[in-house]
C-alpha positions as CSV (number, residue, x, y, z in Angstrom):
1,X,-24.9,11.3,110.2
2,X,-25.7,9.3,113.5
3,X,-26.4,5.9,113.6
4,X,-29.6,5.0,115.9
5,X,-26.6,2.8,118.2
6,X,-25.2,6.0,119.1
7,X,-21.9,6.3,117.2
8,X,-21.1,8.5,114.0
9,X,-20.9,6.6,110.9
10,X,-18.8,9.1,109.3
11,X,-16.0,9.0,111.9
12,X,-15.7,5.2,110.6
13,X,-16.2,5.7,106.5
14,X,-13.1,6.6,105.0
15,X,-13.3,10.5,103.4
16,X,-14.8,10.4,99.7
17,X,-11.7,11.6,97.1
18,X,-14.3,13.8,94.8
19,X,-15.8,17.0,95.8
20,X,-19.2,17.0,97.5
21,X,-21.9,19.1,97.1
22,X,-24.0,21.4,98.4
23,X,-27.1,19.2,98.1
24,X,-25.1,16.1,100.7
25,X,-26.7,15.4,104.1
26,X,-23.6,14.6,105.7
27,X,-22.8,17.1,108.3
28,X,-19.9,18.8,106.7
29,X,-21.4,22.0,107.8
30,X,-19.6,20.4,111.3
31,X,-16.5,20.1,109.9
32,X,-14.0,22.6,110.0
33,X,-13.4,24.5,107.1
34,X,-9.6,24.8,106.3
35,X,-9.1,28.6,104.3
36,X,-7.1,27.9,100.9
37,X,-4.6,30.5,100.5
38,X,-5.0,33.0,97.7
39,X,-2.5,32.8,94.8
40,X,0.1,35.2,95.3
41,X,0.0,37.7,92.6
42,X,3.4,39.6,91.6
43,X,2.9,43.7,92.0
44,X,5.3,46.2,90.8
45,X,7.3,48.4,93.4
46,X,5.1,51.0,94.6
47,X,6.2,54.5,93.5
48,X,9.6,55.7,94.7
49,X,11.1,52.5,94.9
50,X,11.9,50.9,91.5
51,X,15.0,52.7,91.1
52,X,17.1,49.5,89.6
53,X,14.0,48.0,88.9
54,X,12.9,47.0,85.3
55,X,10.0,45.0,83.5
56,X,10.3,42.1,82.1
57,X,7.3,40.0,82.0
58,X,3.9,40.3,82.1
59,X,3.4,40.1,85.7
60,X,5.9,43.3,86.3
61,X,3.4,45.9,84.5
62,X,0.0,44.1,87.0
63,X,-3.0,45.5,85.4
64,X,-1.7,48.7,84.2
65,X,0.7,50.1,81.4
66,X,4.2,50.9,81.1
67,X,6.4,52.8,83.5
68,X,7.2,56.0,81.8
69,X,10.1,56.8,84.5
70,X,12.0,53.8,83.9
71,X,13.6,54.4,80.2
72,X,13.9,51.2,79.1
73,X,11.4,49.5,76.5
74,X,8.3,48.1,77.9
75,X,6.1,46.0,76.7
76,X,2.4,45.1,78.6
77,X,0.5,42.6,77.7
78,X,3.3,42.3,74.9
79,X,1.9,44.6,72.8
80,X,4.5,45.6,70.3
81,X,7.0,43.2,71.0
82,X,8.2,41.4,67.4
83,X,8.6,38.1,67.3
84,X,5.3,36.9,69.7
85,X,2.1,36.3,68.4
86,X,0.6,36.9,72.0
87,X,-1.2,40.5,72.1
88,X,-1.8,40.8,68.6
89,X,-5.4,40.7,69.2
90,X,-5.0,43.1,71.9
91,X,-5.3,47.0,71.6
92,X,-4.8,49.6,73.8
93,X,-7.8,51.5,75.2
94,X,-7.5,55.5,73.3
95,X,-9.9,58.2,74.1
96,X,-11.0,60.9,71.7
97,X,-10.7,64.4,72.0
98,X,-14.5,64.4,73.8
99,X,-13.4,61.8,75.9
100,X,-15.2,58.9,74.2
101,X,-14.0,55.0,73.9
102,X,-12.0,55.2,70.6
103,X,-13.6,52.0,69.2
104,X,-12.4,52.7,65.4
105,X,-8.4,51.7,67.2
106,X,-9.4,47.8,66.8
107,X,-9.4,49.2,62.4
108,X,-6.3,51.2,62.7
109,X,-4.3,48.4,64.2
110,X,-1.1,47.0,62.3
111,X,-1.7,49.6,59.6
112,X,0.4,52.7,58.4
113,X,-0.3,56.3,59.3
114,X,-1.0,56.6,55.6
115,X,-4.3,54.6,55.4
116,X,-7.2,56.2,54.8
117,X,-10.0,54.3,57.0
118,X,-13.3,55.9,57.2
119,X,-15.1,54.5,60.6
120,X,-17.9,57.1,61.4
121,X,-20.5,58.7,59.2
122,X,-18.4,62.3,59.7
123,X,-15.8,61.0,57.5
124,X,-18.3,60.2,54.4
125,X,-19.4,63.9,55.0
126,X,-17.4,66.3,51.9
127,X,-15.5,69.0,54.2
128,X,-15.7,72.5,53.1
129,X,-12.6,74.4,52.1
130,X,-11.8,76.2,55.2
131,X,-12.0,72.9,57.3
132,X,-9.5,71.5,55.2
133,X,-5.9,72.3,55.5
134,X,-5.2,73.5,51.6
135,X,-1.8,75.3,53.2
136,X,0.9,75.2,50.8
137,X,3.4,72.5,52.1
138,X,6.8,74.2,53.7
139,X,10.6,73.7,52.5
140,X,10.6,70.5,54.7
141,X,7.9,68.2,53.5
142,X,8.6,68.8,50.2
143,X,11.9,67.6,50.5
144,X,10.7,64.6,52.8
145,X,8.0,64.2,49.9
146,X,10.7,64.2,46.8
147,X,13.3,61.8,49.0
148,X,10.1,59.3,49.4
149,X,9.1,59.4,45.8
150,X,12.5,58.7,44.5
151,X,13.6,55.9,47.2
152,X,10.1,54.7,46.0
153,X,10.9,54.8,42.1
154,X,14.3,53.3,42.6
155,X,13.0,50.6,44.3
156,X,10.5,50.0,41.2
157,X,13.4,50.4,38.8
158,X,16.0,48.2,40.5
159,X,13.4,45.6,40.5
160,X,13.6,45.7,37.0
161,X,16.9,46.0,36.2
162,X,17.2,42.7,38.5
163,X,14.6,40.6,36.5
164,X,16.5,42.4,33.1
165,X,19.8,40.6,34.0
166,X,17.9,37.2,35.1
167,X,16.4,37.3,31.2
168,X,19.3,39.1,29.6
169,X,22.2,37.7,30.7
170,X,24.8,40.3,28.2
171,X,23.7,43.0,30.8
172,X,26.6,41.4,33.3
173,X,28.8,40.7,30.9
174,X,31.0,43.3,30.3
175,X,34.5,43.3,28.7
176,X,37.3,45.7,29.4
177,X,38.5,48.1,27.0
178,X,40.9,46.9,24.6
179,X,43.4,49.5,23.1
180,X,44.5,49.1,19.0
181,X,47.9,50.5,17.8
182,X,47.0,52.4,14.7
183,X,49.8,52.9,11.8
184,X,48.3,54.9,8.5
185,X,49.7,54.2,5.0
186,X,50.6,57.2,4.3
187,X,52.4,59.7,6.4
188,X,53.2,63.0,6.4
189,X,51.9,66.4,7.2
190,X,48.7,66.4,5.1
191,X,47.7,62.6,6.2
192,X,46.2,62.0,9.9
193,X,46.7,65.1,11.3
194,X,50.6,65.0,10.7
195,X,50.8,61.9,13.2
196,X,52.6,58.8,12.4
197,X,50.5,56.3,14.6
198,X,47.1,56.9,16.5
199,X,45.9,54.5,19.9
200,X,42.1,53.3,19.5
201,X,40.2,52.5,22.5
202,X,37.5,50.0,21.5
203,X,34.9,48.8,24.2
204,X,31.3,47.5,24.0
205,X,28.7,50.0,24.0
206,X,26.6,49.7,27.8
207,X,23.5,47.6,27.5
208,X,20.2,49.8,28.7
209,X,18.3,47.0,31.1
210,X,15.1,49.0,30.2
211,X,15.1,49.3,26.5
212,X,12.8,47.2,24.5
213,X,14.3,44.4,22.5
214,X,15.1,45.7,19.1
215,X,14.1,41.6,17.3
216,X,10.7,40.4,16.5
217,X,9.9,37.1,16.8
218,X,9.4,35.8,13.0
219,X,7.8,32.4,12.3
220,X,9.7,30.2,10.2
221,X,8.4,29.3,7.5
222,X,7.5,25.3,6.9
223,X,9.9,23.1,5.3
224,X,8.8,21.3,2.1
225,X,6.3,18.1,2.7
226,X,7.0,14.7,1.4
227,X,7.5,14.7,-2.6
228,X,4.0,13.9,-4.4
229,X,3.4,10.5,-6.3
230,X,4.9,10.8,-9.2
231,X,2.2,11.3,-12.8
232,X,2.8,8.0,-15.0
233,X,2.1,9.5,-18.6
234,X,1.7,7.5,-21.5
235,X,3.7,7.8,-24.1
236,X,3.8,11.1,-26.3
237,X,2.2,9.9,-30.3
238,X,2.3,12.2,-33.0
239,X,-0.9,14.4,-33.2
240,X,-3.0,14.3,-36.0
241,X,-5.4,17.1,-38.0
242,X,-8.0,15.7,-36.9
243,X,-7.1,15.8,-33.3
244,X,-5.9,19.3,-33.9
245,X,-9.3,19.8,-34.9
246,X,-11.3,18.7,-32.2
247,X,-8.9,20.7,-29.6
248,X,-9.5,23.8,-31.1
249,X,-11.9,25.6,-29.0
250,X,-12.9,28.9,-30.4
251,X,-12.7,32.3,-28.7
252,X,-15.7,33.4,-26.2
253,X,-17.2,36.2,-27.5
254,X,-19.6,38.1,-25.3
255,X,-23.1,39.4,-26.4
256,X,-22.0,43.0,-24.8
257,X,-18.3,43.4,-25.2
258,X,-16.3,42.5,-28.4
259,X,-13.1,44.0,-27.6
260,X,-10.9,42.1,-30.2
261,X,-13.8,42.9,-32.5
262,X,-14.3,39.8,-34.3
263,X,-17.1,39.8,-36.6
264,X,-19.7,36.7,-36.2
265,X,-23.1,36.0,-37.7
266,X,-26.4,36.4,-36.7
267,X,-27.0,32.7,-36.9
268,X,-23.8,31.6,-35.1
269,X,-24.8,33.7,-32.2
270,X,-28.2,32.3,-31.9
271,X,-26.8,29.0,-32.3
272,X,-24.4,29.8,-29.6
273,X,-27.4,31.1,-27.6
274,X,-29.0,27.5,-27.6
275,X,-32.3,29.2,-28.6
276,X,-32.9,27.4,-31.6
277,X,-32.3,24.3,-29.2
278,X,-35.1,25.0,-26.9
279,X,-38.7,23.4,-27.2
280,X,-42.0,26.0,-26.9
281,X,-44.2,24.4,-24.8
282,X,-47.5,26.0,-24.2
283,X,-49.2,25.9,-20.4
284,X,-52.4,24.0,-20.1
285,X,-53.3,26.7,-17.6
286,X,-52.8,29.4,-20.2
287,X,-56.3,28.5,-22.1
288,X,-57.9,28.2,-18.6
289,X,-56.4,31.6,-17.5
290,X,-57.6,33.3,-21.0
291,X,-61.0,31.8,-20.5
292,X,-61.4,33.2,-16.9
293,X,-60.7,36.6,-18.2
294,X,-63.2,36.5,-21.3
295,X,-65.8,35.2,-18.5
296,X,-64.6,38.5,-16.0
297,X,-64.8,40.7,-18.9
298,X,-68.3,39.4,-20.1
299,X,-69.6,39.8,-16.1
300,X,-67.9,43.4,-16.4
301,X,-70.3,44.5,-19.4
302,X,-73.2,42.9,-17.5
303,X,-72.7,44.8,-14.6
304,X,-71.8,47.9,-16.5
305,X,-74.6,47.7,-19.1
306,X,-77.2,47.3,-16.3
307,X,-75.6,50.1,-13.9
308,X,-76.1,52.1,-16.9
309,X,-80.0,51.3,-18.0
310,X,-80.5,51.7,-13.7
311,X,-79.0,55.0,-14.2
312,X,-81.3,55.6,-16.9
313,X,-84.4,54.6,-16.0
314,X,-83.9,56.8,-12.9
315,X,-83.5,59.7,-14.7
316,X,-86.6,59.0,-16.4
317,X,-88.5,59.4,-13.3
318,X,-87.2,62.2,-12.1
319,X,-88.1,64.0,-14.9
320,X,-91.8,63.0,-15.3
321,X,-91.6,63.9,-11.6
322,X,-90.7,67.0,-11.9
323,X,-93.3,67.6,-15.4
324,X,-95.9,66.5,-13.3
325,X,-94.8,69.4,-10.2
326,X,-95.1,72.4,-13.3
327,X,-97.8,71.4,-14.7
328,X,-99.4,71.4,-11.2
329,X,-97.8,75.0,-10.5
330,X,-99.0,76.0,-14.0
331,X,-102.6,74.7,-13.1
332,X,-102.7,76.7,-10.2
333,X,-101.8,79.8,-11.6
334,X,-104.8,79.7,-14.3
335,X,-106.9,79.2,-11.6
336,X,-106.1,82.2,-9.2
337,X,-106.0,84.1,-12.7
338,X,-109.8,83.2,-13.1
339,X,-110.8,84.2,-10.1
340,X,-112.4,80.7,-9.3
């Protein structure tokens, strides 16, 4: 910027420390514009000159992969490398077999060849039996096959045995044979063979780590409470007849079975019955409820009596009815007979 005296104010100002921008009206178009230098990126040898050369970092593989002519193991963008986190994220880009971006390689990533991981709607769709290979396996995977199943069972079983010995410690305790001198009482030809001494080796029998324990566990019973409080009696009297009396309870005998057959009377039973006991006490509703039915009965032969004089007297009519109707027809009769 010029000042209107004729000088350039900016030659004077001291140069701002932040960065300007685009929008200033200071003439830094003016100003030379000093070129910052690019940062210096680290390439690879070119091709036919990395004999002696190897890769070590990041930089070394540039934006490509690994070097397959240098036979050493290489890892870009440290993919693969144990130990580092960095890259883990990362997956290599795969084409298919129609040369489309395998995108299902993200799914397939730190997982065995043995996972099954359906990514596409082809591998929902059931295959027919001559797209699937239903070849009977050679010599060589079944072998591979039987050596994985049985490194796979030991490792199972040696598992257990391991917790078996943590929980049964008699499994590692095992005694050497002892040997016993053996001298029999009698000797002689017929007795033990005809030998005058035998040698007994005794050891424990082996422990199996697998086999169930041959206890249950039993609950013991509970020991005996606190003793009760103690009964004060009074004490024993001589017992008279009469108290002998009144303790005598006589047998029960039932009004349906009599197996010891004892004979009772008539009387004692109903006395034992309580019936003779009991008061008869007649209902007051009983004399309103016979009265109600001599009423119902009375209304009953009304109705009846008059259904029946209805019927009756209908009857009646019918008939004079039907006198009247042939004595008409006989009426007629005498007169067409006439002639009149």
């Amino acid at each position: 910027m010029i000042h209107p005296l004729g000088f350039n104010i900016s030659s004077v100002l001291p140069k701002p420390t932040g960065r300007g921008s685009k929008w200033d009206d200071d003439d830094d178009e003016n100003e030379i514009k000093v070129p910052q230098p690019a940062p210096k990126r680290k390439e690879p040898p070119p091709q036919g000159k990395r004999g002696g050369w190897v890769p070590r970092n990041i930089e070394d593989f540039g934006d490509g992969g690994s070097f397959p002519e240098i036979h050493v193991a290489q890892y870009p963008l440290d993919m693969g490398r144990k130990g580092t986190r960095t890259g883990q994220g990362t997956v290599a880009l795969a084409m298919d077999a129609s040369g489309k971006i395998k995108y299902d390689a993200i799914l397939h990533q730190n997982r065995t060849h043995k996972t099954l991981i359906q990514s596409s709607a082809k591998d929902l769709v059931a295959k027919k039996a001559h797209e699937m290979d239903v070849d009977k396996p050679d010599e060589e995977d079944v072998i591979k096959t039987t050596q994985e199943t049985q490194v796979a069972l030991e490792k199972i079983v040696n598992g257990k045995i391991a917790s078996a010995k943590v929980a049964r410690p008699e499994i590692n305790q095992r005694k050497d044979a002892e040997y016993i001198r053996y001298v029999p009482s009698k000797v002689g030809g017929s007795f033990n063979s005809g030998a005058n001494e035998r040698i007994i080796k005794m050891h424990e029998m082996p422990v199996d780590p697998l086999e169930p324990p041959k206890f249950k566990h039993k609950k013991a019973p509970r020991g005996p409470p606190s003793p009760p409080v103690p009964v004060l009696h009074s004490p024993p009297r001589k017992v008279s007849q009469k108290d002998m009396a009144d303790w005598k309870i006589p047998p029960c005998v039932s009004n349906w079975k009599n197996a010891k057959g004892y004979t009772i009377p008539l009387d004692k039973r109903l006395a034992a019955d309580g019936r003779g006991h009991a008061q008869v006490v007649v209902n007051d509703k009983f004399a309103q409820f016979s009265e109600a039915l001599l009423i119902a009965q009375e209304v009953a032969r009304e109705g009846i009596s008059a259904r029946i004089k209805e019927r009756e007297r209908q009857q009646r009519i019918d008939k004079e009815k039907k006198d009247e109707e042939l004595r008409q027809m006989a009426r007629e009769a005498r007169l067409v007979r006439t002639g009149a």
